[in-house]
KEKE-3310 file (N, C-alpha, C; in steps of 0.2 Angstrom, whole numbers, plus 5000, padded with zeros to 4 digits):
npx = (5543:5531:5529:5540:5534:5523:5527:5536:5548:5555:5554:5562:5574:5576:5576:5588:5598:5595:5598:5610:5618:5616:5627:5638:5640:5640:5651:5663:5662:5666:5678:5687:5683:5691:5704:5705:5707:5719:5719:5732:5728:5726:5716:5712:5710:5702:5690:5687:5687:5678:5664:5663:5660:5650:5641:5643:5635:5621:5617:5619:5607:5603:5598:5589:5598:5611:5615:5623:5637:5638:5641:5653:5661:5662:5669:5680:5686:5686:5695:5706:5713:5721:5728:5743:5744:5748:5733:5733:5736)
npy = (5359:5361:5374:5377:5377:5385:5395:5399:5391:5401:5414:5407:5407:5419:5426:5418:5423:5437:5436:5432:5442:5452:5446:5445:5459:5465:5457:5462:5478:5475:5468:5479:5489:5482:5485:5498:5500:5495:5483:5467:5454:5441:5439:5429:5424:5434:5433:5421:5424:5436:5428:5416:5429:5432:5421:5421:5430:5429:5417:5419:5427:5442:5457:5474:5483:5479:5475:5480:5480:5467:5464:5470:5464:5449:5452:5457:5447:5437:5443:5446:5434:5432:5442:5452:5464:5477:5487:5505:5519)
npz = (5856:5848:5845:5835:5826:5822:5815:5798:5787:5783:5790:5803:5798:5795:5809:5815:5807:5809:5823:5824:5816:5825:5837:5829:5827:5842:5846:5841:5844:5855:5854:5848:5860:5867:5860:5859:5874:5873:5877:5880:5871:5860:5844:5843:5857:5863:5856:5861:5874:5874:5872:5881:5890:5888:5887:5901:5906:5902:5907:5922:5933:5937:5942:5938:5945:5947:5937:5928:5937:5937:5924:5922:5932:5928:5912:5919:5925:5918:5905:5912:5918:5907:5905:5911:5913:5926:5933:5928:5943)
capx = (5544:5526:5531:5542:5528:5519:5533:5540:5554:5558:5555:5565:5580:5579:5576:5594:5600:5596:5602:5618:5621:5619:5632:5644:5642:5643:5659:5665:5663:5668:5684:5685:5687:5700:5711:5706:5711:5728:5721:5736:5725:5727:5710:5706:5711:5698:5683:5685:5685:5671:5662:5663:5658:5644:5638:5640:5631:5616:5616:5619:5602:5602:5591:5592:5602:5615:5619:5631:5641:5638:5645:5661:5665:5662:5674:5687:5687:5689:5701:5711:5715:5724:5732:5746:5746:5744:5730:5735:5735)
capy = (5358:5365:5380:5379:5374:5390:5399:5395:5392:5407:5418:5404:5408:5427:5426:5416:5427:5444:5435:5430:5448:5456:5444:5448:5467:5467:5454:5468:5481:5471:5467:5486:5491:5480:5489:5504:5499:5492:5475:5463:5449:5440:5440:5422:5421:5439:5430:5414:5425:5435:5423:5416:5434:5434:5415:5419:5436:5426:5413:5422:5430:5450:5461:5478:5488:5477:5470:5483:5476:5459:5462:5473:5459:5444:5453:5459:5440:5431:5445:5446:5428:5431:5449:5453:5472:5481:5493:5512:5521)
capz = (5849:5844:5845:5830:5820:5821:5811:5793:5788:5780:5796:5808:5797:5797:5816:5816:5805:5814:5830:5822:5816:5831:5840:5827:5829:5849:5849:5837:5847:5862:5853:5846:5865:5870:5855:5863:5879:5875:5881:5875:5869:5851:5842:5844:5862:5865:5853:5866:5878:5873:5870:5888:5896:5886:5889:5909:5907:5901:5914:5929:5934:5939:5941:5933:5946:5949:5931:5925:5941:5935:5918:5922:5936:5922:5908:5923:5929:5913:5905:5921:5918:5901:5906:5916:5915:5930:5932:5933:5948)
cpx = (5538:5527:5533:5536:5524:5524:5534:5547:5558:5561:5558:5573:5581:5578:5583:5600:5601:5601:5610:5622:5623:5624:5637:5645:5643:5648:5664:5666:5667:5676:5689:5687:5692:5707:5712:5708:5716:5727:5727:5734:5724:5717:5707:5705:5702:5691:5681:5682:5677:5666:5659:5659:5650:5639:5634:5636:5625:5613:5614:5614:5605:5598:5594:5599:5608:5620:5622:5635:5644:5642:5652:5666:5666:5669:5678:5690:5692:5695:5705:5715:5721:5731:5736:5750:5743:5740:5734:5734:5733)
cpy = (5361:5371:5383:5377:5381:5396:5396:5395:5397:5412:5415:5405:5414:5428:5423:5420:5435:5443:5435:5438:5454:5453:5446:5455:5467:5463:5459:5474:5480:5471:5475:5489:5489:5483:5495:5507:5497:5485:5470:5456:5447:5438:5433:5420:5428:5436:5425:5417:5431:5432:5421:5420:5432:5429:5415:5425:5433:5424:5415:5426:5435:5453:5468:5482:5486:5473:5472:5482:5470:5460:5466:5468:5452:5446:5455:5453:5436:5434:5448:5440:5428:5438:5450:5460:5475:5486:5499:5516:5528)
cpz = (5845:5842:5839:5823:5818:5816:5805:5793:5787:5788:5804:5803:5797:5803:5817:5812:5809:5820:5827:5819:5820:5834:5838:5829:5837:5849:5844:5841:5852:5860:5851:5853:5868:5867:5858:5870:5881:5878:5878:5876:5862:5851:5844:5851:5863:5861:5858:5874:5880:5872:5877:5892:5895:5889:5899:5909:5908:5906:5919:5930:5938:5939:5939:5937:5946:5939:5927:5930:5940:5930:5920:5924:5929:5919:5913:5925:5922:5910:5907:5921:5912:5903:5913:5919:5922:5930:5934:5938:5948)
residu = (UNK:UNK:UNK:UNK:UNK:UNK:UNK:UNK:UNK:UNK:UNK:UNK:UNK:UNK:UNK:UNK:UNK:UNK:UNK:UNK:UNK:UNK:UNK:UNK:UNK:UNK:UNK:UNK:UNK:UNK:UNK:UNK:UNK:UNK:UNK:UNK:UNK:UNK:UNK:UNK:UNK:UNK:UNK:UNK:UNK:UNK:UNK:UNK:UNK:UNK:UNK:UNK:UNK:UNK:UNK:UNK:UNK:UNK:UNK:UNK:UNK:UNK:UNK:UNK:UNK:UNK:UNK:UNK:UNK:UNK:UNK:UNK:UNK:UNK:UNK:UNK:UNK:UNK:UNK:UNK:UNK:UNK:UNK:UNK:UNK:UNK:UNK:UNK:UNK)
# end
């Protein structure tokens, strides 16, 4: 908790502010592709589940070759759970 101490307040709220605007704009685009891909998911169910992908991306330790695998698997898994279109062939 020292940590926060070497900072004011001013620049711990534009620091939670930046962060907070990038999240919006990547679960924006994120949502933004599933339109473009025809996923059939209602907005709130695709935010919760965005949300999720992102949470386990975080988590889950990768290294760099392997964690564009990690994230397609994540988002294929959790919006796999909600959709019942089959892939085309």
């Amino acid at each position: 908790m020292d940590v926060f101490s070497y900072y004011s307040y001013r620049e711990l709220i534009s620091v939670i502010l930046l962060a907070s605007i990038r999240y919006f704009i990547f679960t924006a685009q994120f949502y933004l592709l599933l339109i473009l891909f025809d996923v059939p998911v209602s907005y709130s169910m695709a935010m919760i589940l965005v949300s999720m992908t992102f949470f386990v991306m975080a988590v889950v330790p990768t290294i760099a070759l392997t964690e564009i695998g990690v994230r397609g698997a994540v988002a294929t898994f959790f919006f796999g759970l909600v959709t019942t279109r089959l892939p085309a062939v």
